[in-house]
Each structure stands twice: as C-alpha cells, then as structure tokens.
Gaussian input, Z-matrix of N, CA and C with variables (Angstrom, degrees):
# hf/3-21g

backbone

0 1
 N
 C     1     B1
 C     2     B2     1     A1
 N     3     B3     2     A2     1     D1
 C     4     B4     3     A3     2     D2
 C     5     B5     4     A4     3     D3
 N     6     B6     5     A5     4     D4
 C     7     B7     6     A6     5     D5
 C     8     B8     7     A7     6     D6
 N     9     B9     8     A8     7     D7
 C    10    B10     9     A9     8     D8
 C    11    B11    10    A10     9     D9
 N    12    B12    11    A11    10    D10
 C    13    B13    12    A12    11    D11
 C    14    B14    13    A13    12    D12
 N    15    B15    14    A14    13    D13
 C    16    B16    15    A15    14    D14
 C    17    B17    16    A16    15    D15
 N    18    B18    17    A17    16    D16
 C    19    B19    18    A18    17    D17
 C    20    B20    19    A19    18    D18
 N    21    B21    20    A20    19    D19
 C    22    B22    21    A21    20    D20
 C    23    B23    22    A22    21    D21
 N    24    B24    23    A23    22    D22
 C    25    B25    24    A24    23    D23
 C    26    B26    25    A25    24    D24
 N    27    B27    26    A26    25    D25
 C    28    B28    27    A27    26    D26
 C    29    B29    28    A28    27    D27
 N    30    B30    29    A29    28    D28
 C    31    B31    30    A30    29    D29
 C    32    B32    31    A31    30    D30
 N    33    B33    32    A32    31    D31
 C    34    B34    33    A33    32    D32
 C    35    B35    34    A34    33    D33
 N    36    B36    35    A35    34    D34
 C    37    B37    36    A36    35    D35
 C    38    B38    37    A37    36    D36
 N    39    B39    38    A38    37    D37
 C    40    B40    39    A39    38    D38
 C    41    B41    40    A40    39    D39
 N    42    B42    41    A41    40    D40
 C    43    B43    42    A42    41    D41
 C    44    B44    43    A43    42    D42
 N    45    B45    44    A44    43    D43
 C    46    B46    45    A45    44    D44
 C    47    B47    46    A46    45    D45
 N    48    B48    47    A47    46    D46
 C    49    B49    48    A48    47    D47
 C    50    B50    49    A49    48    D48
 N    51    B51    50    A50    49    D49
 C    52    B52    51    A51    50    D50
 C    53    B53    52    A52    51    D51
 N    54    B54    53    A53    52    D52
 C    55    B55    54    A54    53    D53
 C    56    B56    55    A55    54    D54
 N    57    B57    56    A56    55    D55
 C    58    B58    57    A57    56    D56
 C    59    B59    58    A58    57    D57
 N    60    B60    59    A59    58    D58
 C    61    B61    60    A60    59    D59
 C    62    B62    61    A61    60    D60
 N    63    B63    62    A62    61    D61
 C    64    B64    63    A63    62    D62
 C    65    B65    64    A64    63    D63
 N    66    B66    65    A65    64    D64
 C    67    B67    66    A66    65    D65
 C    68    B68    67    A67    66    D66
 N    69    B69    68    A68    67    D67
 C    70    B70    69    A69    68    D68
 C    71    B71    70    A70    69    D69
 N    72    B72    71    A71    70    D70
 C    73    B73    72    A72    71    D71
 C    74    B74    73    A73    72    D72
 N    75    B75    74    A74    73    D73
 C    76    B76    75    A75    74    D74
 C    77    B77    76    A76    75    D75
 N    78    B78    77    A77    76    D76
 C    79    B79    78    A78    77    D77
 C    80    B80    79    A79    78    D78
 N    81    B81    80    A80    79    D79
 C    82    B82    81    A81    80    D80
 C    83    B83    82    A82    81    D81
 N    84    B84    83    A83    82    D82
 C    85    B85    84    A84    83    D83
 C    86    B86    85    A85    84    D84
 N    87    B87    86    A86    85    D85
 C    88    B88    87    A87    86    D86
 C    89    B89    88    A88    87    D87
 N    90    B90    89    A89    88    D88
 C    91    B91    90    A90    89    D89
 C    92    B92    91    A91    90    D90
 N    93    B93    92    A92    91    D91
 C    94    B94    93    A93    92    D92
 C    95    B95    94    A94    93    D93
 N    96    B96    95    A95    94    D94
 C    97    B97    96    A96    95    D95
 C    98    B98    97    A97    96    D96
 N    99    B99    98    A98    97    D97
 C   100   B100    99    A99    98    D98
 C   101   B101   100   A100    99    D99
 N   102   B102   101   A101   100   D100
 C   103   B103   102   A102   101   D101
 C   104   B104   103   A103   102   D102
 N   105   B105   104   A104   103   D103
 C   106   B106   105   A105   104   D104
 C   107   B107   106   A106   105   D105
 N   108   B108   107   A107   106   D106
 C   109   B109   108   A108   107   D107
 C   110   B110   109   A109   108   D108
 N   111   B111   110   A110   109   D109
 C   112   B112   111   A111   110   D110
 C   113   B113   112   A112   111   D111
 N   114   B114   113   A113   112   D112
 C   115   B115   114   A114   113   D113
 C   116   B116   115   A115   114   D114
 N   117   B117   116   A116   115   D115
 C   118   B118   117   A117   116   D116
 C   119   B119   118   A118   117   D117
 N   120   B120   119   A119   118   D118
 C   121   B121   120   A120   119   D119
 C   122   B122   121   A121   120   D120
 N   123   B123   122   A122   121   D121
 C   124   B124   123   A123   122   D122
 C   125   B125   124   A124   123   D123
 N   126   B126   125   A125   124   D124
 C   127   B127   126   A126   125   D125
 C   128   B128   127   A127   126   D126
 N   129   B129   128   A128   127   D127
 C   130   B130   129   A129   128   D128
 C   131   B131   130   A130   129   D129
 N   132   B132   131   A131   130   D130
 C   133   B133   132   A132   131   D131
 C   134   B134   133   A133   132   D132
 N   135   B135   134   A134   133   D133
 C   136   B136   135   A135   134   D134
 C   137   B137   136   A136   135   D135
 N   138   B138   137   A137   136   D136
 C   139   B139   138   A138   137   D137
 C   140   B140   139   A139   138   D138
 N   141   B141   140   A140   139   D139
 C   142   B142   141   A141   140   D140
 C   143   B143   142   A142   141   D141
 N   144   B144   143   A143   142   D142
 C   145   B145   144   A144   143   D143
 C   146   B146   145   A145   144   D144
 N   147   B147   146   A146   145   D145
 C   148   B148   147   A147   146   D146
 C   149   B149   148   A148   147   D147
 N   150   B150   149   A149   148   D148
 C   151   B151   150   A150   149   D149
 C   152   B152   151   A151   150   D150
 N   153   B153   152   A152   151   D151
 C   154   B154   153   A153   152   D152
 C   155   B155   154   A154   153   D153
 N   156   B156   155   A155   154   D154
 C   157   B157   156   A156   155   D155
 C   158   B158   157   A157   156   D156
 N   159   B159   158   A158   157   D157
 C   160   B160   159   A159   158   D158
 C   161   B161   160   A160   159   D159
 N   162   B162   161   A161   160   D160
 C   163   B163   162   A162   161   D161
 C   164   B164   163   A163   162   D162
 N   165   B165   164   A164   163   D163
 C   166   B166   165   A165   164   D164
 C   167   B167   166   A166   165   D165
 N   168   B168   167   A167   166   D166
 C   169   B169   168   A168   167   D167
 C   170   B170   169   A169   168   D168
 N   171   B171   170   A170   169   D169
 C   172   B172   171   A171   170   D170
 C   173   B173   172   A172   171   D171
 N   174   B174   173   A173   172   D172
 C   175   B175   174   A174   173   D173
 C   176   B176   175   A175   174   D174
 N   177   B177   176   A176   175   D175
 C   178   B178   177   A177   176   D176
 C   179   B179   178   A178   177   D177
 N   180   B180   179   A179   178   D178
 C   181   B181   180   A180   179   D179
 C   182   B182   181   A181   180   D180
 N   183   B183   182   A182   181   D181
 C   184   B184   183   A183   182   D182
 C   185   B185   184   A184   183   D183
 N   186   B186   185   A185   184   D184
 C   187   B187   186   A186   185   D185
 C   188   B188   187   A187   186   D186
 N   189   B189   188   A188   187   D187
 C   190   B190   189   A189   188   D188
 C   191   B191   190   A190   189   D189
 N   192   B192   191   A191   190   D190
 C   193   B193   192   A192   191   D191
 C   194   B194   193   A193   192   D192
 N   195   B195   194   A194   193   D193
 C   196   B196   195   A195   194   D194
 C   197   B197   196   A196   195   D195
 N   198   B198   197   A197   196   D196
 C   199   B199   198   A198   197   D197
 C   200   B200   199   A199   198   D198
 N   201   B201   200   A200   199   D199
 C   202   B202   201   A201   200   D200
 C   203   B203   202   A202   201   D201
 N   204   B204   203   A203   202   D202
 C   205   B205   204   A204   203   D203
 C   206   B206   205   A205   204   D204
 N   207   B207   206   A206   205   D205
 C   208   B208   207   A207   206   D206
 C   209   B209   208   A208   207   D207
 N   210   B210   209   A209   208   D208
 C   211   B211   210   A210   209   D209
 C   212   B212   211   A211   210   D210
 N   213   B213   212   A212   211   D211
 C   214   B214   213   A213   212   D212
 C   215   B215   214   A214   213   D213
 N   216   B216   215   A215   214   D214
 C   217   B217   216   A216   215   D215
 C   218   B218   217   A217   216   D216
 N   219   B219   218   A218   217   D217
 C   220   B220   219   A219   218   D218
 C   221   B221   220   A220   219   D219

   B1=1.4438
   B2=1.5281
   B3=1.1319
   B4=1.3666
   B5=1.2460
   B6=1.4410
   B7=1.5837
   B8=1.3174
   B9=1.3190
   B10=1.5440
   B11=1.5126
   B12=1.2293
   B13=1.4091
   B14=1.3063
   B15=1.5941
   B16=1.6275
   B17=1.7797
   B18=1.0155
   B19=1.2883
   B20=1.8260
   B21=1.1016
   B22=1.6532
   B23=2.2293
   B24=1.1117
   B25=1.8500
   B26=1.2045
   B27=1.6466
   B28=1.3933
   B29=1.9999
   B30=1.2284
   B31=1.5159
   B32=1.9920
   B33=1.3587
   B34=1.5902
   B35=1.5084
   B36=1.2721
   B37=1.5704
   B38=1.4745
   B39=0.9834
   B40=1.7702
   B41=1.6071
   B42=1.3234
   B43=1.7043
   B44=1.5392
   B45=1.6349
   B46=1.5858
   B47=1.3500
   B48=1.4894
   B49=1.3685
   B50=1.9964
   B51=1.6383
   B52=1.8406
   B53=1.5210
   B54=1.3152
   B55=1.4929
   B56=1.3466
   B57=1.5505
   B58=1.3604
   B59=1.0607
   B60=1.1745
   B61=1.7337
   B62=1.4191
   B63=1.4190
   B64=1.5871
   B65=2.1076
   B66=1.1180
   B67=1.9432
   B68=1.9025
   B69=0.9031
   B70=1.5701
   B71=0.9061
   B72=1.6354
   B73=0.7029
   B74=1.8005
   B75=1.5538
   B76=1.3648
   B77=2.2034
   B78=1.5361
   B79=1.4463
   B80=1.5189
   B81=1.2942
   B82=1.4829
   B83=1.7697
   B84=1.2272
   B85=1.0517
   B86=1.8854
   B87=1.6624
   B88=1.5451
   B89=0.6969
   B90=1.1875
   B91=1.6868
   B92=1.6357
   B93=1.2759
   B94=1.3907
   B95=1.9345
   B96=1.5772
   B97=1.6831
   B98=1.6180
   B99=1.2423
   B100=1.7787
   B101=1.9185
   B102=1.2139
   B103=1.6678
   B104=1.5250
   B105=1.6614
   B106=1.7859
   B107=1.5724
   B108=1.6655
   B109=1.4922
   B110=1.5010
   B111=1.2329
   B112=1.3124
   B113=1.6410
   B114=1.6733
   B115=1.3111
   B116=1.5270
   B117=1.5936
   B118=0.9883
   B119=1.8186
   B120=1.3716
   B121=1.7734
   B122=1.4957
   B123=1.0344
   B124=2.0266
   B125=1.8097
   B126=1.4955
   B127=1.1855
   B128=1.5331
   B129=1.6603
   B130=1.5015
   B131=1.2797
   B132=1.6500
   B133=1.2578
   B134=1.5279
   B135=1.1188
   B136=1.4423
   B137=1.4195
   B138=1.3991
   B139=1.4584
   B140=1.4420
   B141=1.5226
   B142=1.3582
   B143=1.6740
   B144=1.2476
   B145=1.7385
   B146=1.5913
   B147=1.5937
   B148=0.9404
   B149=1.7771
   B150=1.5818
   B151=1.4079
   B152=1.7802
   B153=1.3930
   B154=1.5982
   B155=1.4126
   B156=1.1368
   B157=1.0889
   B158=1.2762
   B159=1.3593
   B160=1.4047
   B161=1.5839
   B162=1.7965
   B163=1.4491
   B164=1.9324
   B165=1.2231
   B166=2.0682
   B167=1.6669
   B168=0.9887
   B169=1.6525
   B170=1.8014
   B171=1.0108
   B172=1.2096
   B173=2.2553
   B174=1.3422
   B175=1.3393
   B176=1.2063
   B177=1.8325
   B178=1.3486
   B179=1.3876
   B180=1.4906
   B181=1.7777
   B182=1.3404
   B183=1.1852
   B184=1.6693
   B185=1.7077
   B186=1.2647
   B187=1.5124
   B188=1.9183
   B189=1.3856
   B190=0.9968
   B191=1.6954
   B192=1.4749
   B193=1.7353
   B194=1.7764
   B195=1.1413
   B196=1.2583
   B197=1.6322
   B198=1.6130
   B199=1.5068
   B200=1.2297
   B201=1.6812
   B202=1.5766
   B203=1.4298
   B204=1.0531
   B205=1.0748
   B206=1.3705
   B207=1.5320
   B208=1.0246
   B209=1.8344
   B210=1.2950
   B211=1.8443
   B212=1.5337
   B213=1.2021
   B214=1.4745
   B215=1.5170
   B216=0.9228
   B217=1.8795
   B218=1.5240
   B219=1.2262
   B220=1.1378
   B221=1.6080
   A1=111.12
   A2=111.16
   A3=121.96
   A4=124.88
   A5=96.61
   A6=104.63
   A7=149.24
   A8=101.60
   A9=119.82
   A10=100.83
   A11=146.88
   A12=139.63
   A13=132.86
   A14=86.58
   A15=119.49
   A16=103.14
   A17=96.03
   A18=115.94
   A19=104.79
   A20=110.75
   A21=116.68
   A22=83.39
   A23=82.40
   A24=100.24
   A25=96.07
   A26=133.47
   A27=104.02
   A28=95.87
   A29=119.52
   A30=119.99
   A31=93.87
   A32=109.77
   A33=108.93
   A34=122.82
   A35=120.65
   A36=145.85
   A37=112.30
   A38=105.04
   A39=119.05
   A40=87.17
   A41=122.40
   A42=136.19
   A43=76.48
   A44=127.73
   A45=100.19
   A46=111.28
   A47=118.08
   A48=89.33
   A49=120.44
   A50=96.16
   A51=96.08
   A52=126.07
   A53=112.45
   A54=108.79
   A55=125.09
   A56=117.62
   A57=103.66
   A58=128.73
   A59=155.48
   A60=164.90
   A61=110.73
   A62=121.76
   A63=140.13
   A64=83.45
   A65=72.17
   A66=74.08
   A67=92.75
   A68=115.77
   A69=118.75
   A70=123.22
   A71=156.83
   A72=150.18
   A73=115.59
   A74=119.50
   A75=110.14
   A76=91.71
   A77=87.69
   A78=76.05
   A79=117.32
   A80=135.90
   A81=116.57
   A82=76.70
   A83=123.87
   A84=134.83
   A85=121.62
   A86=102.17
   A87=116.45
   A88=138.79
   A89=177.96
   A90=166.92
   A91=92.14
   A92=119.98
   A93=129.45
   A94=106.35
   A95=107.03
   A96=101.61
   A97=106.55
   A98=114.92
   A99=121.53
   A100=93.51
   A101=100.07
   A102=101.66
   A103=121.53
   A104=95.15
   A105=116.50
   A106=126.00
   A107=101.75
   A108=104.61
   A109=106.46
   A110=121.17
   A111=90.94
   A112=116.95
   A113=101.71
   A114=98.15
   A115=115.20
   A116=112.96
   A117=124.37
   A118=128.24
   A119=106.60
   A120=102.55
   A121=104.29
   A122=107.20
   A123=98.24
   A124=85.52
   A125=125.92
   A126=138.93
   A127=105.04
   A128=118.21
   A129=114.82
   A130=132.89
   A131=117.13
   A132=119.50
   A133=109.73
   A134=137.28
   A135=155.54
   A136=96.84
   A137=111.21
   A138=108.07
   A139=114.02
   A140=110.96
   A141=125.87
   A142=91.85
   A143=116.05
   A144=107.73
   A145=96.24
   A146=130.97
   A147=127.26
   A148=118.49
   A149=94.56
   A150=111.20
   A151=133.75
   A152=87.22
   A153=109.49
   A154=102.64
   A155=151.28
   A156=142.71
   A157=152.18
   A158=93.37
   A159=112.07
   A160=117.75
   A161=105.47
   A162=120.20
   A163=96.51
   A164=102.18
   A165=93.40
   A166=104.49
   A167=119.72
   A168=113.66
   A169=94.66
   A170=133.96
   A171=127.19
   A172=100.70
   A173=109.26
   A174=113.19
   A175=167.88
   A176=89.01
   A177=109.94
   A178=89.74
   A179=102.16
   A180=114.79
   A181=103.42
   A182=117.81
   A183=131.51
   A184=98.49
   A185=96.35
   A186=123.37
   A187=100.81
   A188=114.81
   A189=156.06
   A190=107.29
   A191=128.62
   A192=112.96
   A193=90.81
   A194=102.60
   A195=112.75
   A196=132.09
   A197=112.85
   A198=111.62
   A199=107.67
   A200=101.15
   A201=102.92
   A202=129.34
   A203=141.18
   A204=148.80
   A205=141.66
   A206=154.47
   A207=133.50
   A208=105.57
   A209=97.49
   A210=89.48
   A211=78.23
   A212=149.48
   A213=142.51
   A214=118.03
   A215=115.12
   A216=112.85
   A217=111.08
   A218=114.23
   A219=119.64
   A220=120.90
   D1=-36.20
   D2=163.64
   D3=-31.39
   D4=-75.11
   D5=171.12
   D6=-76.00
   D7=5.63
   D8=159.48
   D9=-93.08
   D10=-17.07
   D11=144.26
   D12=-25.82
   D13=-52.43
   D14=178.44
   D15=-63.97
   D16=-62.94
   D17=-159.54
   D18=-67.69
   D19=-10.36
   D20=-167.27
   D21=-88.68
   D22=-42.65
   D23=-149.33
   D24=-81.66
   D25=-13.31
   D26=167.72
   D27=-100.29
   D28=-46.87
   D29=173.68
   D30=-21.51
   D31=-79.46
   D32=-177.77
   D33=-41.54
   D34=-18.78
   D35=161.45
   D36=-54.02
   D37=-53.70
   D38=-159.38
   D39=-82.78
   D40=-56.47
   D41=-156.85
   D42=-54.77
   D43=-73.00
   D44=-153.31
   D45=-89.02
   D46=-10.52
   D47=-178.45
   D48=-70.22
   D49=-21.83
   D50=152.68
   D51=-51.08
   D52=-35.00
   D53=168.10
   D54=-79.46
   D55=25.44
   D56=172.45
   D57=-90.23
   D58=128.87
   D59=-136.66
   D60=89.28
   D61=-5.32
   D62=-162.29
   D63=-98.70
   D64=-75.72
   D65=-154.29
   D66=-93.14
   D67=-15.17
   D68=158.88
   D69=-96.77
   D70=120.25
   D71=159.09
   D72=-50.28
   D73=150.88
   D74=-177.34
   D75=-112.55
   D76=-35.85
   D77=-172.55
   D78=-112.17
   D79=-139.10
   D80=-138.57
   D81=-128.44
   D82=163.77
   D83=-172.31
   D84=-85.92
   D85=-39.80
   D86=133.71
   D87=5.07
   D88=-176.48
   D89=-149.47
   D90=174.66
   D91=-61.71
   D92=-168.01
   D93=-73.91
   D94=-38.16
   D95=179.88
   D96=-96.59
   D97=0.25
   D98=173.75
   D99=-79.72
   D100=-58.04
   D101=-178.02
   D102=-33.88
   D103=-58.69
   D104=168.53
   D105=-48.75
   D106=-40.74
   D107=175.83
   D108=-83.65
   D109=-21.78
   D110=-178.52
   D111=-110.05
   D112=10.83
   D113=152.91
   D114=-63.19
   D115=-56.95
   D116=170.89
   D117=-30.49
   D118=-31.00
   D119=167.68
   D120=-95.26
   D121=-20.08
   D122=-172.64
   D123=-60.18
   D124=-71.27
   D125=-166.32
   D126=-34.49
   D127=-57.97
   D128=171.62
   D129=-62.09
   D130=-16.43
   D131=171.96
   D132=-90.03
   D133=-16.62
   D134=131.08
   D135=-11.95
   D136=-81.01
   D137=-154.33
   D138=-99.57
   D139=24.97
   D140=166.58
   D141=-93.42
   D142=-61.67
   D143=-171.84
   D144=-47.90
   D145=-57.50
   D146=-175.21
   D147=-24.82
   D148=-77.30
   D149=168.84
   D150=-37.93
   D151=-35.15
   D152=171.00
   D153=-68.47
   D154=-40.01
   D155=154.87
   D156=-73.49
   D157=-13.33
   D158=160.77
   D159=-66.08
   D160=-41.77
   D161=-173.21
   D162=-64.35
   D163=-58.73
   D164=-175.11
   D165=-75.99
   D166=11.33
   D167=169.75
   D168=68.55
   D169=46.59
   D170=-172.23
   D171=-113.46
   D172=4.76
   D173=139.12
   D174=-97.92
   D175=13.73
   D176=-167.31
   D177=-76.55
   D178=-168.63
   D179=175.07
   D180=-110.14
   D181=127.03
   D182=-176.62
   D183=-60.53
   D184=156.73
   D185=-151.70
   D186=-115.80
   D187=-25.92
   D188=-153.75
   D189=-80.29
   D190=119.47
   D191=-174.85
   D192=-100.07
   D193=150.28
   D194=153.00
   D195=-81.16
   D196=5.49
   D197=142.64
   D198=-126.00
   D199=161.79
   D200=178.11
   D201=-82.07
   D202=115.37
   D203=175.07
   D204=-39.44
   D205=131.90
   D206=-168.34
   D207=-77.28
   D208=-69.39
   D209=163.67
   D210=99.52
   D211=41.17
   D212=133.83
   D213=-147.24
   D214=178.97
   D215=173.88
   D216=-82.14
   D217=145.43
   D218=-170.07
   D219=-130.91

C-alpha cells in the first residue's frame, strides 16, 4: 500500500512539473523584458548546439576527398 503512495506521488510529480509555463509562468509579463529573455534562450540553445559539436569533434574540417583517389604512381 505503501508503494502505490509512492508511486501515485511521484506520477503526480512528473504531471505538474510538465505543466510548468502553463499555470507558472516561465517568462516576465512585459512585452519588452519577455522579448529579452527569450532572446536570451534562443542565444543559449545556439551555443549548446555549438558546444555539442565541439564535444563529438563534428567542427573540424573533414580530411576526407569527395573523389576517390588512385593512391599510387601512375
């Protein structure tokens, strides 16, 4: 019995913390400082993809030809 307690009370956990920006507001009511903050996350999710690529090396410059090569003297 216990643990369907548990189990009720975190399920109800998850349900609102998805509703937050719904019945919470996340940003400012402002028109002019709502604009700013959410320039402000476009810019950080920017430099998360950025960063994300930095971490798999997926900005280096390929090394790689786009034709194949003979690879001996000819």
């Amino acid at each position: 019995m216990q643990i369907k307690k548990w189990l009720l009370a975190i399920v109800a956990a998850c349900c609102l913390a998805g509703n937050t920006g719904c019945f919470l507001p996340i940003y400012s009511g402002d028109p002019a400082k709502r604009g700013e903050q959410l320039f402000y996350q476009s810019e950080n999710l920017r430099a998360l993809l950025d960063e994300w690529e930095r971490i798999w090396f997926l900005d280096q410059p390929t090394h790689l030809t786009p034709h194949s090569v003979h690879g001996g003297i000819i």
